[in-house]
ROSE-4610 file (N, C-alpha, C; in Angstrom, 1 decimal, always signed):
// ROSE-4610
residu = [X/X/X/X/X/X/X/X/X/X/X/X/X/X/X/X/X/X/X/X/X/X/X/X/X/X/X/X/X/X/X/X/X/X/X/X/X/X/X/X/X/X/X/X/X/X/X/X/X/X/X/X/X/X/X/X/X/X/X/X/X/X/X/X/X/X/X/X/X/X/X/X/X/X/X/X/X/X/X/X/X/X/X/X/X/X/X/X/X/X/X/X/X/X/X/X/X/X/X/X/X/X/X/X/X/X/X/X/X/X/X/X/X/X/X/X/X/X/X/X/X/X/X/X/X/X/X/X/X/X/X/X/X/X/X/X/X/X/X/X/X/X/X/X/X/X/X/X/X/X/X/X/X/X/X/X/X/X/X/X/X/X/X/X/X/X/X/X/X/X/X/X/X/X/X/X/X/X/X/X/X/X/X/X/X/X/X/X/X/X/X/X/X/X/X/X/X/X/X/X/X/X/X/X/X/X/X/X/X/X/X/X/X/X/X/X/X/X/X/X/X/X/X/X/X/X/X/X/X/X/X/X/X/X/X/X/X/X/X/X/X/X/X/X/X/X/X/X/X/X/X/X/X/X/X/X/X/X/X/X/X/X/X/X/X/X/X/X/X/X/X/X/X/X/X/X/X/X/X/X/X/X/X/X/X/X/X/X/X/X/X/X/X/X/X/X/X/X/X/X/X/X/X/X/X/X/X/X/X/X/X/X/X/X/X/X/X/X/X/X/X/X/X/X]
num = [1/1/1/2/2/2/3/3/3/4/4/4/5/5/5/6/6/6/7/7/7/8/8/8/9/9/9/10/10/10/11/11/11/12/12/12/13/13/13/14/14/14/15/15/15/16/16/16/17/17/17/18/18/18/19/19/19/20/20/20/21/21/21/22/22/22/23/23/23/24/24/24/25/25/25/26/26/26/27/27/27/28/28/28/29/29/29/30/30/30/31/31/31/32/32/32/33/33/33/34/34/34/35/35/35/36/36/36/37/37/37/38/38/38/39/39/39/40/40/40/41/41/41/42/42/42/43/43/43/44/44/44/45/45/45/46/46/46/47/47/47/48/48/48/49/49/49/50/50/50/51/51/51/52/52/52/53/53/53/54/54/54/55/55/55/56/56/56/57/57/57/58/58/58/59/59/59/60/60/60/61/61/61/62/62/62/63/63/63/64/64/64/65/65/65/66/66/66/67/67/67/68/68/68/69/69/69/70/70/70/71/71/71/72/72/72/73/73/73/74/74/74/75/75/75/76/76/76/77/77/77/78/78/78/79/79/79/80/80/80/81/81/81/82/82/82/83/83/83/84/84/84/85/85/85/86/86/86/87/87/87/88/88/88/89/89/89/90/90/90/91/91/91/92/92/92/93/93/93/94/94/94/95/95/95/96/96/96/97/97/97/98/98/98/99/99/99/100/100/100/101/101/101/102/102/102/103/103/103/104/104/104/105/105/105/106/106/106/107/107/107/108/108/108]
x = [+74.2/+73.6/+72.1/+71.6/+70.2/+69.6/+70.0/+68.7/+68.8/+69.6/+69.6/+68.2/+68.6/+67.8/+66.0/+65.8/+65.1/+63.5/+63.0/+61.5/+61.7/+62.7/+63.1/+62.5/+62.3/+61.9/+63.6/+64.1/+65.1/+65.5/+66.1/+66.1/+67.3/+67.5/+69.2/+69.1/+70.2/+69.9/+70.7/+71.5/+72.4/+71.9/+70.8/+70.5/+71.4/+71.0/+71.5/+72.9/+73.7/+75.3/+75.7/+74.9/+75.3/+75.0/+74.3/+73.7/+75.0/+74.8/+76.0/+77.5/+77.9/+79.3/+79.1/+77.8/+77.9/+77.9/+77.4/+77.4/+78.8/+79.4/+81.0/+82.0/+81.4/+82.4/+82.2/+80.5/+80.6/+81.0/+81.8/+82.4/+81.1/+80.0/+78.8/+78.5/+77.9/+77.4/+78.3/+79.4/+80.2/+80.4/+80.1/+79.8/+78.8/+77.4/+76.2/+76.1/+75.2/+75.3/+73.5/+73.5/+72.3/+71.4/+72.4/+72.2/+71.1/+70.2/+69.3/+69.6/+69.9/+70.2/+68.8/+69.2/+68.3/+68.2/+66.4/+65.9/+65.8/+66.8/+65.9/+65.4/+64.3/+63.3/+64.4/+64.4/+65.5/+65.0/+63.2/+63.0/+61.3/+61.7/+60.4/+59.4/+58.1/+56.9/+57.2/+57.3/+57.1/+56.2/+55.4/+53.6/+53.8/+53.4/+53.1/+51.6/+50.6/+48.9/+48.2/+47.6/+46.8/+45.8/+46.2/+45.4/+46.3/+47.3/+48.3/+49.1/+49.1/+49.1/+48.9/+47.8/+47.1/+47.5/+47.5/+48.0/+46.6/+46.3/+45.2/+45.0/+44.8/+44.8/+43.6/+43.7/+42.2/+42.3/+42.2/+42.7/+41.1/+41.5/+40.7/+40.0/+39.3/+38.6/+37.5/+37.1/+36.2/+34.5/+34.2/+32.6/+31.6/+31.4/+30.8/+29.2/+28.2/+26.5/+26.1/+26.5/+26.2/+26.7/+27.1/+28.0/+29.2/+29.5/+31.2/+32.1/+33.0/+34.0/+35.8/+35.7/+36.7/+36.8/+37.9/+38.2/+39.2/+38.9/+39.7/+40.3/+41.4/+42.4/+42.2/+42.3/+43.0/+43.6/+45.1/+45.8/+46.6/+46.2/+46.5/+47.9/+49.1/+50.8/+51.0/+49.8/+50.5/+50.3/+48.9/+48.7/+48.3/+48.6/+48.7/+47.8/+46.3/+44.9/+44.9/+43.9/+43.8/+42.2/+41.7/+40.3/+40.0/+39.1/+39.3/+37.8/+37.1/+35.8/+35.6/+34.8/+34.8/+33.6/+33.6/+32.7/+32.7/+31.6/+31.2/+32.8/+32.4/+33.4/+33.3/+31.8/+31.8/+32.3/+32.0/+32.7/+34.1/+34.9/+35.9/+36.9/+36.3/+37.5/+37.7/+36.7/+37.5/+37.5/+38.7/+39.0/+38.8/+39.2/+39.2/+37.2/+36.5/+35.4/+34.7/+35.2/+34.8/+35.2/+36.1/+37.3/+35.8/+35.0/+34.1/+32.4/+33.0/+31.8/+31.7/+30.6/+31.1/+32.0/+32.0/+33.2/+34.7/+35.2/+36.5/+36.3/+35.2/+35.8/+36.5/+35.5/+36.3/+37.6/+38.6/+39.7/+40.7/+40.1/+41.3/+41.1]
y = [+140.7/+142.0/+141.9/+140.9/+140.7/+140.7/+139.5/+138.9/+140.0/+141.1/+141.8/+143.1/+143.1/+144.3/+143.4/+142.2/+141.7/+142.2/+142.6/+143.3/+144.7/+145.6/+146.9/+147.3/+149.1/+149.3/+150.2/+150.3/+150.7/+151.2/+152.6/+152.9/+152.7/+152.4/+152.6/+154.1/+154.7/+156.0/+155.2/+154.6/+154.3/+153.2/+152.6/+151.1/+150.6/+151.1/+150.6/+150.6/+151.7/+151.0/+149.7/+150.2/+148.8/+147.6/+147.2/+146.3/+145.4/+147.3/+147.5/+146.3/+147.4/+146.5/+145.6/+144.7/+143.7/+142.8/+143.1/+142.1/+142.0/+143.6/+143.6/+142.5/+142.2/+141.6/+140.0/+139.7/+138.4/+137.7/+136.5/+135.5/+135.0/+134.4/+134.1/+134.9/+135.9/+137.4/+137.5/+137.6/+137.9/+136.8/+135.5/+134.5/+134.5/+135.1/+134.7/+136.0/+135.8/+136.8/+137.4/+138.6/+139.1/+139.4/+140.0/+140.4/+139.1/+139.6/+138.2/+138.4/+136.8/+136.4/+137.0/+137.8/+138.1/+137.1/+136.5/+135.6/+135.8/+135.4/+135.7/+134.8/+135.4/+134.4/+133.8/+132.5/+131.9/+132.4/+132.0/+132.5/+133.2/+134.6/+135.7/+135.6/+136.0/+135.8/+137.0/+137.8/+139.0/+139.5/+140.2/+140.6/+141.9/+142.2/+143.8/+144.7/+143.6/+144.1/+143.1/+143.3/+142.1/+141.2/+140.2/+138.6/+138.3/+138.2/+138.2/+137.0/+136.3/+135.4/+135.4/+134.0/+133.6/+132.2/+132.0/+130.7/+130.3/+129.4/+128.8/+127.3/+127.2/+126.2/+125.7/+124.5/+123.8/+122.9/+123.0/+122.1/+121.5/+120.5/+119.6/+120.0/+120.4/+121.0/+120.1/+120.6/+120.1/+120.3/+119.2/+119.6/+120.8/+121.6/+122.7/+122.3/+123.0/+122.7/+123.1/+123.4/+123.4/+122.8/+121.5/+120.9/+120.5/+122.2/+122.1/+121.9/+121.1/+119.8/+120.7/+121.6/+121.9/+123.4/+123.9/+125.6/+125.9/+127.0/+127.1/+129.0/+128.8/+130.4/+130.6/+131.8/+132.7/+133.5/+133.6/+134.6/+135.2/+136.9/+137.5/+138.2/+137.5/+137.6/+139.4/+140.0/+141.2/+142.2/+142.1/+142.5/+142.5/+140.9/+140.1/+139.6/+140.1/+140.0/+138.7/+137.9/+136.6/+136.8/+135.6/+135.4/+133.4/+133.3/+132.3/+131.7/+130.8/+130.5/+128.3/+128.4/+127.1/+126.6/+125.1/+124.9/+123.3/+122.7/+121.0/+120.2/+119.2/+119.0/+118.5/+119.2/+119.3/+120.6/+121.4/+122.7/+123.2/+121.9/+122.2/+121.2/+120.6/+119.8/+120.3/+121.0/+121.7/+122.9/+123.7/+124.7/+125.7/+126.1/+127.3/+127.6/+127.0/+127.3/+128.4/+128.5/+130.3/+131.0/+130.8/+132.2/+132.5/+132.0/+132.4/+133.1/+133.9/+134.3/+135.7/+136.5/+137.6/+139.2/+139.0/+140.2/+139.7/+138.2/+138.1/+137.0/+136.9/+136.5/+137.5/+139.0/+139.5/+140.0/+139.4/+140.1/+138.6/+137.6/+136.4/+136.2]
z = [+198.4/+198.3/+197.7/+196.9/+196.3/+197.3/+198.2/+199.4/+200.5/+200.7/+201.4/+200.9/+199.5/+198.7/+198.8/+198.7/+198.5/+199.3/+198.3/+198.7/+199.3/+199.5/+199.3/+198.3/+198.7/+197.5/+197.5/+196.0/+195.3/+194.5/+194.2/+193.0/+192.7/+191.3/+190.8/+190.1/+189.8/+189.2/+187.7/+187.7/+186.5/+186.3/+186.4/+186.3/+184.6/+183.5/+182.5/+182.3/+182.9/+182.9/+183.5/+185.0/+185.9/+185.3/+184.2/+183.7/+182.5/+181.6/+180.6/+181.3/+182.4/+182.8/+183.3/+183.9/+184.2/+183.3/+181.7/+180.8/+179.9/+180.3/+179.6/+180.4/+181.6/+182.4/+182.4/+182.0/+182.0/+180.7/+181.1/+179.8/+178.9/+180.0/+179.1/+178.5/+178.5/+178.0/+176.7/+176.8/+175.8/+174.3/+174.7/+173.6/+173.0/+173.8/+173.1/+171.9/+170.8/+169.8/+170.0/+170.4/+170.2/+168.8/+168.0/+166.0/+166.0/+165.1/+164.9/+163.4/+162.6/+161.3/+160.3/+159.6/+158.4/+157.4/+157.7/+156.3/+155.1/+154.2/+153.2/+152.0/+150.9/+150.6/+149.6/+149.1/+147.8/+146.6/+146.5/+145.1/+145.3/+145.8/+145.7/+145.1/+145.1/+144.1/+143.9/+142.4/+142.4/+141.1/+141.7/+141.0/+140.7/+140.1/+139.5/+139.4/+139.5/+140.0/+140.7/+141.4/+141.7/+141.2/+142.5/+141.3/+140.3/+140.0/+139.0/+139.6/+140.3/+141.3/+142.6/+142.9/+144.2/+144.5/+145.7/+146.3/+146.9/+146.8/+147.5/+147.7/+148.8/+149.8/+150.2/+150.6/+150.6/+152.0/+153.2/+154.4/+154.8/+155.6/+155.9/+157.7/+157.9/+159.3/+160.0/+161.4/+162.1/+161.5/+161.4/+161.2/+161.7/+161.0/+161.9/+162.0/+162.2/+162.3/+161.1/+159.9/+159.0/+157.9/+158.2/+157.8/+156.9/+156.9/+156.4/+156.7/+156.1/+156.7/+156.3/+155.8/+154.6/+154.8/+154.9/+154.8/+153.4/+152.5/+151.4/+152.0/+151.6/+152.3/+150.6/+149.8/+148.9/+149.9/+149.0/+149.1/+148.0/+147.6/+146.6/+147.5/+146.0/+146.7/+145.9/+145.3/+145.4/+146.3/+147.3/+148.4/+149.3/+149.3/+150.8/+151.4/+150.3/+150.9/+151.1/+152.4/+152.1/+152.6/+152.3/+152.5/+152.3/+153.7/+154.0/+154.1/+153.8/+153.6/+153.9/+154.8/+155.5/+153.9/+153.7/+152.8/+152.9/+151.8/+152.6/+151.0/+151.2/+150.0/+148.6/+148.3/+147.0/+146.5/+147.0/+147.0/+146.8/+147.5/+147.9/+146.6/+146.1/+145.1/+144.2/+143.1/+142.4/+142.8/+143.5/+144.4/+143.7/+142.3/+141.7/+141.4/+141.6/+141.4/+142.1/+143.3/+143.7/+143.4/+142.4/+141.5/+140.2/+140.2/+139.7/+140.0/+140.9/+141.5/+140.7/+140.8/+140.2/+140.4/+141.9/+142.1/+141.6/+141.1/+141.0/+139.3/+139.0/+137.4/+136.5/+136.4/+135.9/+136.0/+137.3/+137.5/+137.0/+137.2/+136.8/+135.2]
């Protein structure tokens, strides 16, 4: 019946039943589990204001033309902000040193 239907044009009116019983009838269909498993975290970060804890990461990158070798991520875990800044690698070893700029000293 497919290769007959094949390049027809076709409507089904019940398309979703016919689908429905075709999947109630098949044995495969019926073993596989659709439900997707809910993750969850072992041990949550849990913040109360922001900057109250930041994760920050310092990875190692392609040389750009201005020769920063090095990207540093902040991420503030109470609202998810992240901000990510390429830099050379003096900059980059002691990492908390942009925590001192002046829009975010006074907040840490």
């Amino acid at each position: 019946m497919i290769a007959h239907l094949k390049g027809a044009d076709v409507f089904f009116d019940n398309l979703r039943g016919i689908v429905q019983n075709f999947c109630d009838a098949c044995d495969g269909c019926q073993n596989v589990s659709l439900t997707k498993k809910k993750h969850t975290v072992k041990n949550p970060i849990v913040t109360t204001y922001p900057l109250e804890h930041i994760q920050l990461d310092c990875v190692e990158l392609t040389q750009d033309a201005d020769g920063n070798k090095y990207g540093s991520n902040l991420i503030d875990c109470f609202s998810k902000f992240a901000h990510g800044v390429r830099m050379d690698f003096l900059s980059c070893l002691p990492p908390l040193t942009f925590l001192t700029s002046p829009g975010l000293s006074s907040c840490v």
